[in-house]
C-alpha atoms as one frame of an Amber mdcrd trajectory, in Angstrom:
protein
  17.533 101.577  52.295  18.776  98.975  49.682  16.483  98.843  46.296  14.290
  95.891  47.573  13.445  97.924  51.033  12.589 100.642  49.106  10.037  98.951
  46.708   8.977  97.486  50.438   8.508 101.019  51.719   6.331 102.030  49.121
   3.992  98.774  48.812   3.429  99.473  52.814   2.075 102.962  51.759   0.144
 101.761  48.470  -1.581  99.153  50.974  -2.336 102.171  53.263  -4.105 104.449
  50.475  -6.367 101.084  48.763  -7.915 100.508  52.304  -8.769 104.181  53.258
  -9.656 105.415  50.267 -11.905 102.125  49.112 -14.278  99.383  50.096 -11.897
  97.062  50.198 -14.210  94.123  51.695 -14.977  90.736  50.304 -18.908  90.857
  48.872 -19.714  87.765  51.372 -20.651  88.555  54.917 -18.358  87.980  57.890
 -21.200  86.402  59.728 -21.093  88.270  63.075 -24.525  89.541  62.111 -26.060
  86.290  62.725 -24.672  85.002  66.239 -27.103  86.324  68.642 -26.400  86.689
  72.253 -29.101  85.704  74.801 -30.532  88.501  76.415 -31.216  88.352  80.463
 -34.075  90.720  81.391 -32.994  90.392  85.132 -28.938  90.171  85.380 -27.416
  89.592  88.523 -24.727  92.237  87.740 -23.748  96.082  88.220 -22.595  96.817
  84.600 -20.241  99.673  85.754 -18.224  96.900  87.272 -18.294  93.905  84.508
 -14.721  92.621  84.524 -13.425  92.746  81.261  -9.738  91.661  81.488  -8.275
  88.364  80.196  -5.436  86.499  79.397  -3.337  85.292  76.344  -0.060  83.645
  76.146   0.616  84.485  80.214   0.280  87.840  79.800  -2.728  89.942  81.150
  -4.613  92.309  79.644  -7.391  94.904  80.922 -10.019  93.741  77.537  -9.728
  90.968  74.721  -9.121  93.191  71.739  -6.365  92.901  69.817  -4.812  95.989
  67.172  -4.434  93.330  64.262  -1.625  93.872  61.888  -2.157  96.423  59.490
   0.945  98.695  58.932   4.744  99.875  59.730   7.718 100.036  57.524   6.987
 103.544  56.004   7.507 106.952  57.147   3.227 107.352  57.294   3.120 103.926
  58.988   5.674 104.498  61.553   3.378 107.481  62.977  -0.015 105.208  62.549
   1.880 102.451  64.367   3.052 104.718  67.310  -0.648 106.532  67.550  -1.799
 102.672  67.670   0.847 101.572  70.250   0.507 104.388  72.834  -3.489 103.416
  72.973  -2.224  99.840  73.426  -0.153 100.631  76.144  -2.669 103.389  77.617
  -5.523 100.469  77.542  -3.817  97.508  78.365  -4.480  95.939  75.705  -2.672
  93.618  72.386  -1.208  95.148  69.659   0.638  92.988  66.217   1.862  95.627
  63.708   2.468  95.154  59.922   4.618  92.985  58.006   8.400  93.784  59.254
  10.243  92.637  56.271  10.972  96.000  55.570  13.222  96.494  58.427  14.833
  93.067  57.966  15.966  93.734  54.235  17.450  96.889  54.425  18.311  96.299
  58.984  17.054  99.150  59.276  16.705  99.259  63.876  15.189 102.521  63.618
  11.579 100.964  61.783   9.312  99.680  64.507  10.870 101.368  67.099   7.405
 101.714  69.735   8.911 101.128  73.243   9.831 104.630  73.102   5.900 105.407
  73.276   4.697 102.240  74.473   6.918 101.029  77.422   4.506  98.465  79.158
   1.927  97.759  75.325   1.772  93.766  74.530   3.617  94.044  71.183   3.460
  91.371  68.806   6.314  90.888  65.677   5.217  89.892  62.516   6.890  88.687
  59.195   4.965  86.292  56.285   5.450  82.773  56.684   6.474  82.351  52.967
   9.644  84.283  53.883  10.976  81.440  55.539  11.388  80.184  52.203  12.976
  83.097  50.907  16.022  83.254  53.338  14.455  83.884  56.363  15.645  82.801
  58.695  15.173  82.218  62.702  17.700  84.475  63.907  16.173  86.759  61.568
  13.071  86.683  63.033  14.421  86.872  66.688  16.221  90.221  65.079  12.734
  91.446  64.487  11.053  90.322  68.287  14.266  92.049  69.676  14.414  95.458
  67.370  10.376  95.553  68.720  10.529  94.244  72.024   7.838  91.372  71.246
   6.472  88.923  73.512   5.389  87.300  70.366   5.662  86.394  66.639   3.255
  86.461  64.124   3.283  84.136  60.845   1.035  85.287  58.687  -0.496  82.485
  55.936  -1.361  84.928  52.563  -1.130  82.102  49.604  -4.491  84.526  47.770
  -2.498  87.574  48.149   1.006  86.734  47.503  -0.728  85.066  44.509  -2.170
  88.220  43.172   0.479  90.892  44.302   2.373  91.904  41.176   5.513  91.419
  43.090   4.305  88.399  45.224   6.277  84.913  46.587   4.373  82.641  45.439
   6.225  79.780  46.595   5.006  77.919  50.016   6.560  74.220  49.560   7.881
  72.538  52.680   6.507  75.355  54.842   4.961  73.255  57.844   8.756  71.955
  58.415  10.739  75.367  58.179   7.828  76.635  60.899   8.337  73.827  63.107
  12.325  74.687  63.303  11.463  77.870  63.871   9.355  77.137  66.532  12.168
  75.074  67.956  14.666  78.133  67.806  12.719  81.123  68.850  11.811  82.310
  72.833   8.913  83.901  72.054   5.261  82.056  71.381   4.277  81.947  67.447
   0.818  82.729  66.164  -0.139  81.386  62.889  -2.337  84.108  61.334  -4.602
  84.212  57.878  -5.009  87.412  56.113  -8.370  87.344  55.378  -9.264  84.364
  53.714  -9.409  82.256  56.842  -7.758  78.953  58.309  -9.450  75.439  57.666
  -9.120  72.677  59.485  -6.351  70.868  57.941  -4.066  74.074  58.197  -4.968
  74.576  61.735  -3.951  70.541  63.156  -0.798  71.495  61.037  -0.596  74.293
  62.709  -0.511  72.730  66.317   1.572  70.090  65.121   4.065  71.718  64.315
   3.936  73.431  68.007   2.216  77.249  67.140   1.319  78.557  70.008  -1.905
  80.439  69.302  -4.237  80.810  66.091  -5.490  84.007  64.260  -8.970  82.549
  62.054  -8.868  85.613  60.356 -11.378  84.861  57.957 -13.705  86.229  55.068
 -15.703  89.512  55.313 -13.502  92.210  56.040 -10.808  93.143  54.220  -9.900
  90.897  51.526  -5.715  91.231  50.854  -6.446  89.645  47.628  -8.577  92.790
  45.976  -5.907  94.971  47.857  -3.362  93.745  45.289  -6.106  94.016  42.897
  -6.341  97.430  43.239  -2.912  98.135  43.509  -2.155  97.486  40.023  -4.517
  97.839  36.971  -3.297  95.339  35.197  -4.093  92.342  38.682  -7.617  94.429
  38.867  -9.565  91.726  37.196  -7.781  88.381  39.346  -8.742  90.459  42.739
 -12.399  90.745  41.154 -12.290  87.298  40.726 -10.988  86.588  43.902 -12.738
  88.960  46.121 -14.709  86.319  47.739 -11.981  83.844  47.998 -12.313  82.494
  51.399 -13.882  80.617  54.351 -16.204  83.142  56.568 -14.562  84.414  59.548
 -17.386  82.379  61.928 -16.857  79.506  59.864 -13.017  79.589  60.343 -13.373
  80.644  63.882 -15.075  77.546  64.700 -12.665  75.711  62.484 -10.077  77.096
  64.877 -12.018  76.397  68.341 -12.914  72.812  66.992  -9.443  71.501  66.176
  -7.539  73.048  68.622 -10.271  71.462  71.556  -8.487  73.970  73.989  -5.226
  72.972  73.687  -3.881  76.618  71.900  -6.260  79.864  72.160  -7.669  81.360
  69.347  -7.877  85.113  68.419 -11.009  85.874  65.857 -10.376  88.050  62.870
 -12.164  89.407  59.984 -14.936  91.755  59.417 -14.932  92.435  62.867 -16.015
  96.286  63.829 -17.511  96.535  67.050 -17.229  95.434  70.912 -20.450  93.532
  70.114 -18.847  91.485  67.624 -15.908  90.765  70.056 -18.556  89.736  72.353
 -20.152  87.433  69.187 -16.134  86.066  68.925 -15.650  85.469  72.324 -18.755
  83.615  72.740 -18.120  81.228  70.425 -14.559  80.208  71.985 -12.250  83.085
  70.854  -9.752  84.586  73.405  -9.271  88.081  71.595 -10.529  89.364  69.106
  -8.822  91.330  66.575  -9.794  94.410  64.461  -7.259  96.380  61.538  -8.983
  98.140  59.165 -12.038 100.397  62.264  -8.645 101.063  64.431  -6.466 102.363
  61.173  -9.155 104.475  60.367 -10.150 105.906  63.677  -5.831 106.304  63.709
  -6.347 108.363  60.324  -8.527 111.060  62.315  -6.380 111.515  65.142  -5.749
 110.382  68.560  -8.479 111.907  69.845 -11.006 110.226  67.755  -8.861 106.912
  67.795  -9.109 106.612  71.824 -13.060 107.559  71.012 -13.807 104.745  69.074
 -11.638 102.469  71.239 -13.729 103.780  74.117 -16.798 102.806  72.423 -15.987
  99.306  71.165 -15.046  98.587  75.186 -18.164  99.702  76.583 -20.383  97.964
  73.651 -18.149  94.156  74.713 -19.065  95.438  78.929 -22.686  96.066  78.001
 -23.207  92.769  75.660 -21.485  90.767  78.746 -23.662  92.104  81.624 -26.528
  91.894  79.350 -26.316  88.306  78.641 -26.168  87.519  82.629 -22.617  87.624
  83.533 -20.289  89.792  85.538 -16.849  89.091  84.115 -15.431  87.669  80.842
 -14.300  84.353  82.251 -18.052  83.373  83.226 -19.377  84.643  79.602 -16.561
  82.899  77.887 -17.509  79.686  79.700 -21.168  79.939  79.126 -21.671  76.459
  78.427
């Protein structure tokens, strides 16, 4: 690897240690908590067969989670991210891994190599959108959907973190134009994606003008990329204190997302979420997926055994909140109203 992969490499596993090893979550609440589902004392419904699957982008899945992006590009990450894709592929459900700049700076087509171990998963490629100002380019990023086998990019939006990273780009002129050729010159759907400080409104018409395919709200309450880099380096400590609750709340930008995009693009919510119940919460309020980083990487960290455990969990809790609020498949809880 060349000098700048390298320093890549290691930043990948520094990111890894902060958000095991600490609580590495904004101090202002996600607000999952306070979206309650109605309850039906009577539902017309055998719970053993609530229909779960959905789909996003044309392609079908068996349940609406999504692996959010978390990690890849390091020895340790490589084995999280194939633990995480084989449960993708085994369920049937979404998976986006880490950052992939890594591979692209040093071309490295052995990183993020998952079909091996996930022939059939819904794999998602991801790179920051401030790269496109730093050389990136779109071939580039079709380099990185092809070395993964994506059926999708993601462009993740990280202005707070790049910001307080020691090493970050910080910046993001003329962005909504470079994303918009890109669009223009990739086969693949993009999905704009915050990193934990959320999207508002503006960002997300932007967004659809310039012709992104899907939206990741992604907002405040779970982990906070910002106090990441914080932690990372003593010397950034106090800015990620300051900035720990940086941020619009994940409902908040998940309604941001739902509102301005009036159907025309799904939306996948992010941030703070931790159980099937709050995937339920997410999908109620107009979500397609919903996505979860930091519960999956640490079920990961225990094993495959406990990883497919918790998975198992989070999809009963989503079938039990769905026949419990009166419905027998997603597509009649999703459309409620």
């Amino acid at each position: 690897m060349t000098s700048g992969s390298n320093e890549t490499s290691n930043r990948k596993d520094e990111h890894l240690d902060v958000c095991l090893k600490n609580d590495v979550s904004s101090g202002v609440s996600a607000g999952w908590d306070s979206i309650r589902l109605p309850h039906c004392a009577l539902p017309d419904a055998d719970c053993n067969q609530v229909d779960l699957s959905t789909e996003f982008l044309s392609q079908k899945l068996r349940a609406p989670f999504l692996i959010s992006s978390m990690t890849g590009g390091s020895p340790r990450g490589e084995d999280l991210n194939r633990m995480l894709a084989r449960l993708a592929d085994e369920k049937q459900i979404a998976m986006g891994v880490g950052s992939q700049r890594v591979a692209l700076e040093s071309r490295n087509s052995k990183l993020f190599q998952l079909r091996k171990v996930a022939p059939k998963a819904v794999l998602w490629a991801n790179i920051g959108a401030v790269q496109l100002n730093c050389g990136v380019s779109a071939d580039d990023c079709a380099w990185m959907v092809d070395q993964l086998g994506a059926s999708a990019l993601i462009l993740h939006a990280n202005p707070l973190q790049e910001a307080i990273q020691k090493e970050g780009d910080r910046d993001f002129r003329g962005l909504w134009t470079k994303v918009a050729t890109l669009k223009k010159n990739l086969s693949v759907p993009v999905i704009l994606k915050e990193t934990g400080c959320g999207l508002d409104e503006a960002s997300c018409r932007r967004a659809i003008e310039a012709g992104v395919d899907a939206l990741d709200s992604a907002g405040l309450g779970g982990t906070h990329w910002g106090f990441v880099e914080g932690l990372r380096h003593s010397e950034r400590a106090p800015l990620g204190e300051i900035f720990r609750n940086w941020g619009i709340p994940s409902v908040e930008s998940l309604k941001n997302c739902v509102r301005v995009s009036a159907g025309r693009v799904p939306t996948i919510a992010s941030g703070g979420l931790r159980s099937g119940l709050d995937v339920a919460r997410a999908v109620w309020l107009g979500a397609t997926l919903g996505g979860m980083a930091l519960p999956f990487l640490e079920a990961a960290s225990q094993g495959e055994k406990s990883l497919a455990q918790f998975y198992d969990l989070q999809e009963e809790a989503l079938r039990i909140a769905v026949f419990c609020s009166g419905h027998r498949n997603l597509r009649e809880f999703r459309n409620h109203s």
